[in-house]
KEPA-390722 format. One line per 3 residues: number of its first residue (from 1); their letters; for each residue x, y, z of C-alpha. Coordinates in steps of 0.25 Angstrom, whole numbers. Each point is the difference from the previous one (the first is absolute). Last residue first. Layout:
N
NUM> a> X:Y:Z  ... $
REM end
This chain:
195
195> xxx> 375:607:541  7:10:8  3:8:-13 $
192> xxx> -13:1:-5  -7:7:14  13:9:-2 $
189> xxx> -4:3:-16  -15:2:5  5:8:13 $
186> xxx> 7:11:-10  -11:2:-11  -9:2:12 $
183> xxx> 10:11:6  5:6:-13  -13:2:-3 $
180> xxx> -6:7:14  14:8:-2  -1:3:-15 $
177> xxx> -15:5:3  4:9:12  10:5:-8 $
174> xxx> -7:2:-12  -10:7:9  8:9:9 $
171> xxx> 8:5:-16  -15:3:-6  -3:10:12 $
168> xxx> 12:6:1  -1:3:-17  13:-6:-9 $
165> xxx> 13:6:-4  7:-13:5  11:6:8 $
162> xxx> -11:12:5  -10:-12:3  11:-6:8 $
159> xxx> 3:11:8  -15:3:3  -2:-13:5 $
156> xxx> 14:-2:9  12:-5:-6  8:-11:8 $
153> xxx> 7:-6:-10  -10:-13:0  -11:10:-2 $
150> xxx> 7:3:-12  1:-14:-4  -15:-4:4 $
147> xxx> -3:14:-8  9:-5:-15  -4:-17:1 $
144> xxx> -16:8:1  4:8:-14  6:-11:-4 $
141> xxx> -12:-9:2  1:-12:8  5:-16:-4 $
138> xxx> 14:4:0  -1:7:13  -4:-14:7 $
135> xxx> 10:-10:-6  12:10:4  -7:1:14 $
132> xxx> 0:-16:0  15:-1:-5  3:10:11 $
129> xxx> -6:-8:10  5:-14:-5  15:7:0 $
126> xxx> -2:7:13  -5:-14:6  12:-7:-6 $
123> xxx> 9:13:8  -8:-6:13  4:-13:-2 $
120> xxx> 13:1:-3  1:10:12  11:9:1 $
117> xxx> -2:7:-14  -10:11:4  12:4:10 $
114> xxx> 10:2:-12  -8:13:-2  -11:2:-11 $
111> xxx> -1:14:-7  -1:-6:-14  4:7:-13 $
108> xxx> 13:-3:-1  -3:-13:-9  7:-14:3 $
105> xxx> -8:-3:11  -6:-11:-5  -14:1:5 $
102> xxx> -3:12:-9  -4:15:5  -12:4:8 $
99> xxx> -14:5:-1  -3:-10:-10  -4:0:-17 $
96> xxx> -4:7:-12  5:-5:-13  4:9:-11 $
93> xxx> -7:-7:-13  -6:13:-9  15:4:-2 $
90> xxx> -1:14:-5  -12:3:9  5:-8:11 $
87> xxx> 12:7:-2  -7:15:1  -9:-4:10 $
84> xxx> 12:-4:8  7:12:-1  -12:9:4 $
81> xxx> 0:-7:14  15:4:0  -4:15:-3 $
78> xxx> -13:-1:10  10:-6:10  9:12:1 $
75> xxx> -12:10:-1  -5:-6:13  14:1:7 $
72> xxx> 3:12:-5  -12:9:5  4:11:-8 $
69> xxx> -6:14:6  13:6:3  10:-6:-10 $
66> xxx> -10:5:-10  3:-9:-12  6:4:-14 $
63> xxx> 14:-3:3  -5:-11:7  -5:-8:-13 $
60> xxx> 13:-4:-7  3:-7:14  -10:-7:2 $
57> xxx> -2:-5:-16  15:-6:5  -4:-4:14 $
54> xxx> -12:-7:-6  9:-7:-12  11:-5:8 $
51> xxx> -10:-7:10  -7:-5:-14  13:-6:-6 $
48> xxx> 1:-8:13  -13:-3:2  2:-6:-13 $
45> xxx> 14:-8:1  -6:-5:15  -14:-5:-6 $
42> xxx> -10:-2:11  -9:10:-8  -8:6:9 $
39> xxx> 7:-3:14  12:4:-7  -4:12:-2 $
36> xxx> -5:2:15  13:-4:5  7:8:-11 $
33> xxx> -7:12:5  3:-2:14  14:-2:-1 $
30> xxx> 1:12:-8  -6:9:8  12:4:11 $
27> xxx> 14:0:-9  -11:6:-12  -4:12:11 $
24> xxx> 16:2:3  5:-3:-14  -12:14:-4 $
21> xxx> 6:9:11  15:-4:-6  -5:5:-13 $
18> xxx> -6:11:3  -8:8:-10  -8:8:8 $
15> xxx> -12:-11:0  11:-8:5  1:11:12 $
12> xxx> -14:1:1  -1:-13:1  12:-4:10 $
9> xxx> -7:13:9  -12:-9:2  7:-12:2 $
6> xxx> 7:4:13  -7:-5:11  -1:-13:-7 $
3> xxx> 13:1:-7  7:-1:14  14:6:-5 $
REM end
């Protein structure tokens, strides 16, 4: 089954109350939602406890939902972005940090292939990089840290204002702000390193 093509009719059938519809979206989207929760909290245990905590409040919820008008991916990520307010809420000390998982390669988290490790030098530069990007996010905003990741994803504008329950017009400026940010941010820590 191409869930692509077929995630519509997965919807409404886990809206029905299908619980092998429901495996088949989580079997797709959780990948992706560990990556970006991860990407907030680089915390394994933690993104682990909220990945299980959006696909449960998800799945209590889609009783209630029309299968029909439900734009699941968007909802999806609004649910895991409303798991980390809560904890950084609770906690007060979650860290924000990179775009990708840790260097060790101990997580599941990553995508990276045995190619990125070919090179010696080229897996250091993946390591100096990442430690930059981390370095950068920490010193911006969540709620920027939040649009660069979901931009990161892939999400357009209008998708990551409906994740982030936020105006158009303010999620194209605190992403055109986090990106001239994370860009000056970026070359000063770079300009630093080749000191």
């Amino acid at each position: 089954m191409n869930l692509v093509e077929d995630e519509a009719q997965l919807v409404i059938a886990a809206c029905n109350g299908s619980l092998p519809a429901f495996e088949a979206l989580v079997h797709h989207y959780e990948p992706r939602i560990r990556r970006m929760l991860y990407g907030l909290t680089q915390d394994v245990q933690l993104t682990q406890d909220l990945c299980q905590e959006t696909f449960l409040a998800a799945y209590r919820a889609l009783p209630r939902m029309d299968g029909v008008q439900l734009h699941f991916s968007a909802w999806l990520y609004r649910i895991a972005l409303n798991q980390v307010r809560s904890e950084w809420r609770r906690r007060k000390h979650v860290l924000l940090v990179p775009f990708s998982s840790s260097a060790d390669g101990e997580d599941e988290l990553s995508d990276n292939s045995a190619e990125d490790l070919a090179s010696p030098e080229q897996f250091e530069e993946r390591i100096v990089q990442r430690d930059l990007v981390q370095r950068v996010l920490e010193q911006l905003p969540p709620a920027s840290v939040t649009c660069l990741l979901l931009d990161a994803e892939g999400f357009s504008y209008r998708e990551i204002a409906e994740i982030s329950q936020d105006t158009l017009s303010a999620v194209r400026s605190r992403l055109s702000r986090a990106r001239l940010a994370f860009q000056k941010i970026y070359s000063s820590l770079n300009s630093e390193k080749d000191r």
